[in-house]
C-alpha positions as CSV (number, residue, x, y, z in Angstrom):
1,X,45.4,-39.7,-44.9
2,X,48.7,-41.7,-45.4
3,X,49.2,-45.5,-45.3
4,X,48.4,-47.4,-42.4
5,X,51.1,-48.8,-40.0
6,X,50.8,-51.3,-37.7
7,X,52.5,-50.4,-34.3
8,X,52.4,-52.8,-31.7
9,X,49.0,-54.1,-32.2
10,X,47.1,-51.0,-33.1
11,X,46.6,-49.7,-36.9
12,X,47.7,-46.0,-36.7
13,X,48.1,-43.8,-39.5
14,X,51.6,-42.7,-40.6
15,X,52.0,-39.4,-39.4
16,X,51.3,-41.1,-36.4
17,X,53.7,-44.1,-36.5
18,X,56.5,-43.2,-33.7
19,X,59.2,-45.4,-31.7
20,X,61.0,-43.8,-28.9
21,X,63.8,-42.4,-29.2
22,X,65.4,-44.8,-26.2
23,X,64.5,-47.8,-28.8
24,X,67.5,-50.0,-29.1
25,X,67.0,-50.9,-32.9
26,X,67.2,-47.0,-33.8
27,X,70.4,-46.7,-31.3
28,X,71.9,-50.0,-31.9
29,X,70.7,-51.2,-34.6
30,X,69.3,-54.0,-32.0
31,X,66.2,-56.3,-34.0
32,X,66.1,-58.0,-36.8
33,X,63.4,-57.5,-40.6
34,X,61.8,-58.9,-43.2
35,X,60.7,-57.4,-46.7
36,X,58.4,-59.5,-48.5
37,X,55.9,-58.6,-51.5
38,X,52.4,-59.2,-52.3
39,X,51.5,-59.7,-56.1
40,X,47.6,-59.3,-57.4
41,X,46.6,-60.0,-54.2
42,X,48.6,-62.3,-52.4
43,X,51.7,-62.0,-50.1
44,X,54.6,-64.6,-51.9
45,X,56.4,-66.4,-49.5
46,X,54.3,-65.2,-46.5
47,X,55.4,-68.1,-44.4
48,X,59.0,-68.5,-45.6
49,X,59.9,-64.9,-44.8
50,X,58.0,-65.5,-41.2
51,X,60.0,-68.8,-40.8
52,X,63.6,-66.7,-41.7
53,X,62.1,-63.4,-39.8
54,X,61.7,-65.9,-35.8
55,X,65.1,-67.4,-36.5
56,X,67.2,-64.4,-36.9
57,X,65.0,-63.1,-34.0
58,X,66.1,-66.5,-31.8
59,X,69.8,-66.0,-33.1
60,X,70.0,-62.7,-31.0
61,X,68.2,-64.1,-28.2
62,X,65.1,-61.6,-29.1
63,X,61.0,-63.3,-28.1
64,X,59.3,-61.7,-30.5
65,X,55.6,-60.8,-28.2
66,X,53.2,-62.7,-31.1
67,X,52.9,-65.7,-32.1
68,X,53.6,-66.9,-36.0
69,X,49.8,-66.6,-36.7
70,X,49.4,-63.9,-35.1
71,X,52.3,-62.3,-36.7
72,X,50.9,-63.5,-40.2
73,X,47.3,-62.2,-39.4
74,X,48.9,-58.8,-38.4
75,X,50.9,-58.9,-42.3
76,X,47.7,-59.5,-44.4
77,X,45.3,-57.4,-42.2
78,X,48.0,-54.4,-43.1
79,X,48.4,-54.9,-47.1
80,X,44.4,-55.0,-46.4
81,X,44.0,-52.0,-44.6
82,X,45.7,-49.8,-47.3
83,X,43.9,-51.6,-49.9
84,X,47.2,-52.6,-52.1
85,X,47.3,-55.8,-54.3
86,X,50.8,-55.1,-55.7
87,X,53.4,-54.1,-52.5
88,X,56.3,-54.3,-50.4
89,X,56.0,-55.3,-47.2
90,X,58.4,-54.2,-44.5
91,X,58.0,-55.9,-40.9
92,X,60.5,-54.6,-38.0
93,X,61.0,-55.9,-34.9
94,X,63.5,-54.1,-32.5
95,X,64.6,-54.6,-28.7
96,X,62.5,-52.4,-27.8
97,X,62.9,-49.2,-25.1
98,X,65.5,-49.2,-23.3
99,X,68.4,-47.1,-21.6
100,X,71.3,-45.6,-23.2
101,X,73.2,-48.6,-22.3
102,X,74.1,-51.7,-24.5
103,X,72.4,-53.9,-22.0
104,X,69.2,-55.7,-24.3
105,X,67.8,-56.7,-20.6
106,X,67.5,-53.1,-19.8
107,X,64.6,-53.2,-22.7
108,X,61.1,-55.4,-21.9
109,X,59.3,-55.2,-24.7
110,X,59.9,-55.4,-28.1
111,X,58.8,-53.1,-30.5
112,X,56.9,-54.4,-33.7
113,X,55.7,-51.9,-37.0
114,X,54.8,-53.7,-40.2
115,X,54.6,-51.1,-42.8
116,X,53.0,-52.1,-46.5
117,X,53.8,-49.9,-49.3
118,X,55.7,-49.6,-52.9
119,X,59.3,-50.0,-54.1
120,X,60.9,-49.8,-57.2
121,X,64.5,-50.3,-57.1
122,X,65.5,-50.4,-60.4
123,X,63.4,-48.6,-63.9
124,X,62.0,-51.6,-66.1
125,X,64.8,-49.9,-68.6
126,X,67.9,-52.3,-66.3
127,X,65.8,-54.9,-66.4
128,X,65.6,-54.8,-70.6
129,X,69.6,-53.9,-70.9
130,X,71.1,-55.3,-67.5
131,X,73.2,-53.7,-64.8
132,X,76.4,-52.9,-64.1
133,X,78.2,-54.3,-60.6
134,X,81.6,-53.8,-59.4
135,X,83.8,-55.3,-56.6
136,X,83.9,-53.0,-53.8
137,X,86.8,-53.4,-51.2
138,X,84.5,-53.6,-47.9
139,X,84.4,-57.5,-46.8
140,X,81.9,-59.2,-45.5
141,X,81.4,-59.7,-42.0
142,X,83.1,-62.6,-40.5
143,X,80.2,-65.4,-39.0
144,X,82.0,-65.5,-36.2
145,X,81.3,-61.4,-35.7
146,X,78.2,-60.9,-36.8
147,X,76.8,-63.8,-39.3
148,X,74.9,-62.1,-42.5
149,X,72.7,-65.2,-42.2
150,X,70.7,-62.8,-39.5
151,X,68.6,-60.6,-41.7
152,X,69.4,-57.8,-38.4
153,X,68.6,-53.8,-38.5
154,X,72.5,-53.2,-38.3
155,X,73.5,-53.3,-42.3
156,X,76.3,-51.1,-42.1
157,X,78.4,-53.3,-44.1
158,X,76.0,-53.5,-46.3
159,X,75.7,-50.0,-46.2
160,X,79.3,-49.2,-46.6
161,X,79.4,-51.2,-50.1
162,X,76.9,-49.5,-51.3
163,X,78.2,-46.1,-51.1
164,X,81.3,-47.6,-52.7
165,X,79.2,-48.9,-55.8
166,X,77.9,-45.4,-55.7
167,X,81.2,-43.9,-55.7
168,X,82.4,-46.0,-58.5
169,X,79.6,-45.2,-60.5
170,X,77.9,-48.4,-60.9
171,X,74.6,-49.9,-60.0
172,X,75.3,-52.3,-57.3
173,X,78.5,-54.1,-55.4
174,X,80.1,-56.9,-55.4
175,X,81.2,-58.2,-51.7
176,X,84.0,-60.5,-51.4
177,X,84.6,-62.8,-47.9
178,X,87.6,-62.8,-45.9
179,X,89.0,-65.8,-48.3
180,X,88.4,-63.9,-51.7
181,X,85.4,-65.8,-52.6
182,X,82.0,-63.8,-53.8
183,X,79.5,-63.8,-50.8
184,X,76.3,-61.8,-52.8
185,X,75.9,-58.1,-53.6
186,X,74.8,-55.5,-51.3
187,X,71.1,-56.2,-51.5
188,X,70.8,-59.1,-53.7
189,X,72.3,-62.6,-53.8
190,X,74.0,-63.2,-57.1
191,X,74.2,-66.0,-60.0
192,X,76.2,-67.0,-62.7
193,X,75.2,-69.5,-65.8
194,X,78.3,-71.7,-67.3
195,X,77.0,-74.3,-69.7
196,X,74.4,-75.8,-68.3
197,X,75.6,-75.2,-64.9
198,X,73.3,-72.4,-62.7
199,X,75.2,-71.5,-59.6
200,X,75.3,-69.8,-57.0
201,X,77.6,-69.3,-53.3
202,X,76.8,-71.0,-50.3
203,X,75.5,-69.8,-47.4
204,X,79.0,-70.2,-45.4
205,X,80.6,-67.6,-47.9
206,X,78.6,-64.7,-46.3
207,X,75.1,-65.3,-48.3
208,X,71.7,-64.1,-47.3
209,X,69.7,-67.1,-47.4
210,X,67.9,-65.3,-50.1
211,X,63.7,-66.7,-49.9
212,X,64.1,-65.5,-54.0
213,X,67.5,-66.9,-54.4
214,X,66.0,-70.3,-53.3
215,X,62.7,-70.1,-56.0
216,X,65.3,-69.2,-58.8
217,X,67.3,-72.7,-57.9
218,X,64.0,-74.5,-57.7
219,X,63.0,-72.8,-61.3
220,X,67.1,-73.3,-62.7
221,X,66.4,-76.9,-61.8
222,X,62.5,-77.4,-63.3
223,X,64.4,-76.0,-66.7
224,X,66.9,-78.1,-66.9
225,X,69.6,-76.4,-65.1
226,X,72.2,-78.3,-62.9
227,X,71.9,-75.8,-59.5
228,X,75.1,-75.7,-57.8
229,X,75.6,-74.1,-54.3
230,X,79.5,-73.4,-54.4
231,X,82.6,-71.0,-54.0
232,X,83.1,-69.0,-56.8
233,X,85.8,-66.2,-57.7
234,X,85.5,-63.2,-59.8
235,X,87.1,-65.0,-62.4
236,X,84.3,-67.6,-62.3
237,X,82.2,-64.4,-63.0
238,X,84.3,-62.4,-65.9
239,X,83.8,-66.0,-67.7
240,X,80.6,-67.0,-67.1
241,X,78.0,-67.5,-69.9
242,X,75.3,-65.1,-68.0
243,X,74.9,-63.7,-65.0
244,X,72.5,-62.3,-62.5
245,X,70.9,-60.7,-59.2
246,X,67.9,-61.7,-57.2
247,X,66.3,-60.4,-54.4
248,X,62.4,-59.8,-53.1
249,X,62.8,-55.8,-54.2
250,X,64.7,-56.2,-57.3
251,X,63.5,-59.9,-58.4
252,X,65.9,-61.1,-60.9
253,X,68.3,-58.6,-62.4
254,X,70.1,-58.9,-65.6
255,X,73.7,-58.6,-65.0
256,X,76.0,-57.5,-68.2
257,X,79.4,-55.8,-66.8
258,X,81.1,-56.7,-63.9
259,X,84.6,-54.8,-63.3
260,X,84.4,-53.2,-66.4
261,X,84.3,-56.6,-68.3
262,X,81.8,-57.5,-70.8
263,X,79.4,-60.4,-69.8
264,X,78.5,-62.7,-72.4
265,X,77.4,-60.8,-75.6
266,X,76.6,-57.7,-72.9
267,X,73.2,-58.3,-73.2
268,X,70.7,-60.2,-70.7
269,X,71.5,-63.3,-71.3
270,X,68.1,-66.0,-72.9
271,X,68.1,-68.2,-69.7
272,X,68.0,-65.6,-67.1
273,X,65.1,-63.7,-69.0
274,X,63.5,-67.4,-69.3
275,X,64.1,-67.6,-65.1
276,X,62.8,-63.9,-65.0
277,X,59.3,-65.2,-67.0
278,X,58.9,-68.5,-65.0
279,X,59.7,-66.5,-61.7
280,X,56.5,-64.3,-62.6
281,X,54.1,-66.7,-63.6
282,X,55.0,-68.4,-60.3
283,X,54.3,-65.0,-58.4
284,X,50.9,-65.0,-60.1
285,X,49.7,-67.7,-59.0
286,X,51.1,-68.7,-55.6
287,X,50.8,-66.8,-52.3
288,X,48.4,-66.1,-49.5
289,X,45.7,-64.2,-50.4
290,X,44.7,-61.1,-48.5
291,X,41.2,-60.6,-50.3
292,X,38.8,-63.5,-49.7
């Protein structure tokens, strides 16, 4: 028996989790995710990722069929059902079934599948020496296209800078807007140390209003850290003091070369491995449990 997926309000196992082949997020790309974690127990963020989940769902004009509670019921009662303390949480919703068509009123009812499981993005080795990232040369979408701040099933551009990391040979990329200025990478939103300055781009430049991204500012600030939300260049990055990733999968990530150019001493640099420890004793602690 394999994990159990919820699918439109029945617990099925995996070999038996199907969507039509007519569903508009697998032809389209139509609906919009979340991935969230559970630590020891208890699903960080459970609300926040809900909150962020029903307004990208509302920016493409798609009713997701249950309710917030209901939706947070269906969340825990899966990590519950496959009896994990320590996951990754992946919920879905799509259009739904529809024709072959572009027409989203063609499809009347949404499809939903939460799926609770493990990742592991990066060995704990990156994590003890840092990563490599390089600038790749796909843009970021335009907001006025198709505005990154909807977490949607269509990540092509994301998609498309990764496989340029890959073919550069390093661990992650870099995305630049249409002005030159750093949006995030292609999974994770990015920071850079300068003194005692912690900053990091602004939503408007193409950023994922990351749920980690906003813990790590609310930690930068708790340590002493002036947080900054502002445009920054690769320069600002060749130059910085210490830089870094964050994202629910990948958590914080030590960042030592960017473009080939040294960061710092090369090494993970002491205040992002002192945001890395605060970040986890916050995970221990805080979340919704799913075992009472």
């Amino acid at each position: 028996m394999g994990l159990i997926i919820y699918l439109d309000g029945k617990f099925v196992d995996e070999s038996e989790a199907k969507i039509s082949i007519f569903d508009h997020g697998l032809l389209y790309g139509d609906g919009v995710f979340e991935g969230l974690r559970s630590y020891n127990g208890k699903i960080f963020k459970l609300d926040e990722h809900l909150i962020r989940l029903y307004k990208s769902a509302k920016a493409i004009s798609l009713e997701i069929p249950l309710k917030f509670d209901e939706m947070k019921n269906a969340v825990i009662e899966t990590v519950r059902k496959n009896n994990l303390r320590d996951s990754y949480i992946r919920i879905v919703v799509t259009r739904g079934v529809g024709d072959l068509g572009l027409d989203p009123r063609k499809c009347k009812k949404p499809t939903i599948f939460i799926i609770a499981s493990k990742i592991q993005l990066y060995p704990e080795s990156i994590y003890e020496k840092g990563i490599d990232i390089v600038t790749v040369p796909t843009r970021r979408n335009l907001s006025e296209s198709l505005n990154p701040s909807i977490k949607s099933l269509n990540y092509l551009n994301n998609i498309l800078a990764k496989i340029e990391a890959n073919n550069a040979g390093a661990s992650e990329g870099l995305i630049l807007n249409q002005f030159g200025y750093v949006s995030e990478c292609t999974g994770e939103n990015i920071f850079i140390i300068k003194e005692n300055f912690l900053i990091t781009p602004p939503i408007y430049a193409g950023a994922l209003e990351g749920i980690t991204r906003r813990v790590v500012m609310d930690i930068g600030e708790n340590i002493g850290l002036k947080v900054i939300e502002e445009n920054i260049t690769r320069y600002d990055i060749y130059t910085c003091d210490e830089c870094f990733l964050t994202g629910t999968a990948a958590e914080i990530v030590p960042v030592v070369i960017v473009d080939n150019r040294i960061i710092g001493d090369g090494k993970p640099g002491k205040l992002t491995l002192k945001i890395r420890k605060e970040f986890h004793l916050i995970t221990e602690i805080e979340g919704t449990p799913v075992y009472e």
